[in-house]
Each structure stands twice: as C-alpha cells, then as structure tokens.
C-alpha positions, 0 to 999 in steps of 0.5 A: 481554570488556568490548567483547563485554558493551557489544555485548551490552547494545546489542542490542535485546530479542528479545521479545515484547514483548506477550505474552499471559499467564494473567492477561492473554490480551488484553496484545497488544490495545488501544485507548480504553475506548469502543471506537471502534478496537481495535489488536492485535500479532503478533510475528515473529522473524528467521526469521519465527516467531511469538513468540506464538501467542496474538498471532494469535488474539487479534487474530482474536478482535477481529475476529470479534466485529465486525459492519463491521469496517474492517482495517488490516494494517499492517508497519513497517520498519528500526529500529522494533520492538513499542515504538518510535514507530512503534506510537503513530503507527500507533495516531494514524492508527487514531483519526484515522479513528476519530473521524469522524462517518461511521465512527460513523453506519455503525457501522464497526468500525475495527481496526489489526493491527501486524505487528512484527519486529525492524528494530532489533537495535542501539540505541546512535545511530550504531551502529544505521546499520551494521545496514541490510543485516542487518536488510533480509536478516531483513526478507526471510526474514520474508518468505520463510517461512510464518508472516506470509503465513498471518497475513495471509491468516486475519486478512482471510479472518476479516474477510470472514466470511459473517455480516460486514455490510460489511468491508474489509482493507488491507495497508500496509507501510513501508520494509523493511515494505514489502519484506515486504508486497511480497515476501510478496503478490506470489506470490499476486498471481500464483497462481491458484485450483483453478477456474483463477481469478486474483487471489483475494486475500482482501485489498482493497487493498495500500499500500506507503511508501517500499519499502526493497527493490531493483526486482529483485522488483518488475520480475518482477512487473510484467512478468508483470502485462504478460503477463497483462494490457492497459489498456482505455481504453473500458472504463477497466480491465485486462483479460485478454489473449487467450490467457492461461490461467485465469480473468482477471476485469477490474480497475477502473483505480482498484483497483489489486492494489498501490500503491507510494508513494515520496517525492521527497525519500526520501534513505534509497531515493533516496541511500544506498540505492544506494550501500549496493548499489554497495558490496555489489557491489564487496566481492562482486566481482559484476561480470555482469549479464543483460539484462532486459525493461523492462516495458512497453517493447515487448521493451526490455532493459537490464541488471539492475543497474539494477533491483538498485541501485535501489528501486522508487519510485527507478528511471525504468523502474518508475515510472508514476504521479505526484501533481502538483499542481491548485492551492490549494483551499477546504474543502467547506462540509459538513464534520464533523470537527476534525482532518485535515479533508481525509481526511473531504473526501477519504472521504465522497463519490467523487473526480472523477478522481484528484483529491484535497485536502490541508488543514495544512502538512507541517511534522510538527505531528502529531508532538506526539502521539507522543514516544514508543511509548505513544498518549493516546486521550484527547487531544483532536486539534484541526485544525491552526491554519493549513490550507492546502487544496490540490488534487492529481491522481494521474496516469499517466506512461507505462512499464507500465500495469498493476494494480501502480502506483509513484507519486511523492509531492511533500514537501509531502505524504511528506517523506523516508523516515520521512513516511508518517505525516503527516496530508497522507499520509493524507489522499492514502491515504483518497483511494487508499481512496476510489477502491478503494472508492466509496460508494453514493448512502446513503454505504454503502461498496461494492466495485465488481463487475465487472459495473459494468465495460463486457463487452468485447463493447462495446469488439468493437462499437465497433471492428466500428462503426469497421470498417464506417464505413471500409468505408462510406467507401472504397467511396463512394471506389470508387464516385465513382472509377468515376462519374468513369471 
C-alpha cells in the first residue's frame, strides 16, 4: 500500500493545466501587455484528446483577430508538459523575433501555439528515465488519432484566411514532438487533393529537432518522395517524374516539405536510443527483418533493422544534408537589434546560398532567462557579452534528394538532445525561415510561386540545344571522313 500511494504521488497531473473557465475564457492565452506576441496552449491526452475544447478556439480567436499573423505551431517532447521549462523557452523564442525592428516596421502579428501532452508521466529524478518507451508509445498514439492533425490543420488554414494581409504557419516539433509532427503530417505530405493536386498543405514550412523516432516512418516517406519526385539542377527544384498521377507542382529546392535537424553530439538519439531498440527486440524475441530499398540507392536493400534502431538524423542511409562550417565572420554594419543579432542578420535580407551567420557562444547563456516554466516579457534581453560571428553553409551530402531534408548540426550551434533552444539554433532556424520565404525588394516577405521556377520546357531546350550540337559535331566527322576517302 505505501509503495502504491508513493508511485501514485509520483505521477505527473493529468491536467490540463490551462483551462479555460467562466471567469477566465482566455487562461490558456498569454503574452506582454503591448501585444507584441501572443502564446496560447492545446492540451492533449494519452489517446490524443483534447482536455479542453476551448483551448483550440481560443487560440483560433487570437488569430482571427490578426491582420499579418506569423504562426509557430510548436510540439515538445519527452519529459515536458504545459508547465515545464520547455513552455518559457518556446515563449523566449517568440519574443525574441518579436522584438526585432522588422516585425514592428511590417507590422507582423507574431503568435506561438504549444501543442502539450504528457511527456512526463513520473516526476520523481531517476524514476522518470524508465518511462522513455511508455511515453514514445503515447507520443505515437497522439499521433495516430484525429484530434492534433485536425488542430494543426484549422490553426494554419485560419491563418491563411482570404482577408489576411500576409501569413505564414511553421510547425516545429522536438524530440518525441518530433515524432508527433512527423508522424501526424507525413500522411498528408502524400495525399493528394479531390483535383488530383499533391501537397496542399495549409502549413508553410515543418521543422523537426532531434526526432526521437526510429527511421521506419521516415525511410517510407522518403522513398515515396523519390517515386513522386526528381532534382532538377537547371531549374534547381524538384519536379514531378514522368508518369506519376495527379497534379506534381515543382518545389523550390530551398522549400522543403520537412527539415529534420539532428545534433551531432545528441546522446539521447545517437547512444541510448539504440540501445533501448536493441533491448526491445531482445525481451520481444524479434529476430526477422525484411529487406528494404534505400532511398535514393538505385534498388539498393538492406535490412529494416537498421532503420528500426536508429533515429532519423542518426542513420547514414537517411542523411543528405549537413551544416559545415565558412569560417569567422564580422557583423553586418546595419544592424538593428540587441539580442541574437545573427537571427536579424540571418532575416532581413536573402542569404546567398545556403550560407548563414551565427553571433554567441553555445555556451547556454540564454538559460538565464528561463529557471523555471513562468517567462518575464519585461526583462530586458541584452546581446551576449562576448559574440563571436561565424559563418556556416548547409550543404547536400549525397542519399535521396528529395523535398524531405535530414541535416547534421555541429555542437557549436544544437549541443545535445535538449539545444534546440540556443540562440546559435535559432538563428540557423531563421536562416531555414529565409530561405522558405525570401523577402521582396521592400523586405516584404513573399512565398515563391512557382512561376519564378524555370517551366521544364526550358531544361527540354537545352537538352534538344545539347542534341543537335552533337548531331552537328558527328556529321562534320562523317563529312571530314568522306573528304579524306
């Protein structure tokens, strides 16, 4: 009895943990009193129900009543909830952008929505490590029910309204988040419409860090990205491949459908996950494996337990892309802010390439402003007392390039599981941001039409140009052939 009442008092609260009531229709809404950023939360249970209703349209209010609005979608992971720290640094990252003097000048509505569940069920310390398995199953069944892909879906179609001046919807995802966000969009990566039209998606741009998943789901999607689509260097996009049904509209190669970002030196996904897999198949006497095509190989096979053991930013038949790095850098002259001055760097204008700034130490300075789940708008947020500006490049590295990239990140900008938040991390994630959505010659953020990506009937010229000059060349042979007969 005393062993059951002390595992009982152990168990997190179920929640939630900001409901909304009578007297306070708005509890799971906040933000500083100028308005500069709003935050709202939608809880979720173990089998992926809403714990209050009101939660979702409160947060859809919030949105409605703004004319630019700049959406961050974002899921957390293992052991956080609606109260842990995870919430402060998510609301940080909001005011951090908030505060720029571009988002003021364009007027932009920035908004925060944290998806919650319960990745922490035990909170005694030690305890709380044996619930990694238990709380990955829930993070899939959350997943794999309705409710958070239908919250997802009218939270970006409502920021995309017909009388919205400018919007965007970025989904972001970490850990076991991850997994969820991958888990939940990937089917309708692949769906198409009712007119036979492909990847519809009323979100802009999907960011995962440090996916706590195995590679299972993610070789599947990759692979049938590489039935649907091939990289066109002319026209430096994927197209659709001849042959393939419905409507495949070309994607710029800077506009991914999602980005995996995976730390090197992640010991949660590099080390123990693994392990954990290779205990799981031991104790389940799981011994058969089928042999599976390797995306991008050319009909390569390998068998599945290599994608079964291994999270997606830690398996080298996934991997195409990696962040290297260009060198120590100086600071542009115009800029503005005073805090994380390589996110505005990285915003403001186009990047040339894939190459982008960082300006502070990983060393977690920014953790000062988050002891705990409660965020002080108030503070004021300085810039680091010793920048040190570096430029990087995120290049391709070979296996499957397709609209789905899986990027090594160096420790110096996402040091281990938990660095997503680290103003090095971020400003990489505005760099992704830019390149998603380049600004005009006002600075007017734009979502590229395909009409700004080359028609194929240019890359067909081209190659008839390449045909007939070799034509040309070999009947001159024929012709100084004959001359010498």
């Amino acid at each position: 009895m005393l062993a059951s009442a002390m595992l009982l008092g152990a168990c997190a609260a179920y929640g939630p943990y900001h409901p909304n009531t009578a007297t306070e229709p708005l509890n799971s809404v906040r933000g500083p009193a100028d308005g500069r950023y709003k935050m709202a939360f939608i809880e979720f249970g173990d089998q992926g129900s809403a714990l209050d209703e009101s939660q979702r349209a409160a947060a859809l209010s919030v949105i409605r009543k703004a004319e630019r609005p700049l959406l961050f979608v974002y899921i957390h992971g293992w052991q956080n909830d609606a109260t842990s720290g995870d919430t402060c640094k998510f609301e940080h990252f909001l005011d951090t952008l908030s505060r720029f003097p571009e988002m003021r000048e364009h007027k932009i509505d920035v908004i925060g929505v944290y998806i919650a569940w319960r990745g922490k069920d035990l909170t005694v310390p030690g305890l709380d490590l044996l619930t990694f398995w238990n709380r990955k199953s829930t993070g899939g069944e959350v997943a794999a029910q309705n409710g958070c892909l239908a919250a997802i879906s009218e939270l970006a179609l409502a920021t995309r309204a017909p009388d919205k001046k400018l919007h965007h919807c970025v989904l972001m995802g970490h850990s076991f988040g991850g997994l969820v966000l991958g888990n939940t969009i990937s089917h309708s990566i692949l769906d198409a419409s009712s007119t036979g039209e492909r990847n519809s998606n009323p979100w802009d741009m999907a960011v995962a860090f440090n996916s706590a998943d195995d590679s299972i789901s993610t070789r599947q999607l990759m692979s049938e990205l590489d039935n649907i689509y091939k990289y066109d260097p002319v026209r430096h996009a994927y197209v659709g491949r001849s042959g393939v049904l419905g409507t495949v509209a070309p994607i710029d190669e800077n506009r991914p459908l999602l980005v995996m970002l995976q730390a090197e030196n992640d010991q949660a996904t590099g080390g123990f996950f693994p392990i954990g897999a290779g205990l799981a198949n031991l104790v389940g006497l799981r011994y058969h494996w089928t042999q599976v095509s390797v995306p991008g190989r050319n009909g390569e096979k390998v068998s599945e337990k290599e994608f079964e053991t291994r999270t997606p930013g830690n398996n080298k038949y996934l991997i195409n892309y990696q962040v290297v790095p260009r060198g120590e850098a100086t600071p542009p002259p115009w800029l503005k802010g005073i805090e994380n001055r390589a996110v505005e760097a990285n915003a403001v204008h186009n990047l040339r390439g894939r190459v982008f700034y960082t300006s502070t130490k990983n060393d977690g300075h920014e953790n000062k402003y988050c002891q705990g789940s409660t965020y002080n708008p108030d503070e004021r947020k300085l810039a680091s007392d010793n920048e040190v500006w570096r430029k990087w490049e995120i290049v391709y590295t070979g296996n499957a390039r397709v609209p789905f990239w899986i990027v090594r990140v160096p420790k110096e900008i996402i040091s281990g599981h938990g660095g997503l938040w680290s103003d090095n991390s971020i400003a990489l994630f505005t760099a992704l941001y830019r390149l998603h959505f380049p600004v005009n010659a006002q600075g007017v953020n734009v979502l590229p039409s395909t009409t700004q990506i080359p028609e194929a009937p240019d890359a067909q010229r081209l190659n008839k140009e390449k045909l007939a000059g070799e034509s040309s060349s070999n009947a001159a042979t024929r012709v100084g052939s004959e001359a010498k007969n």
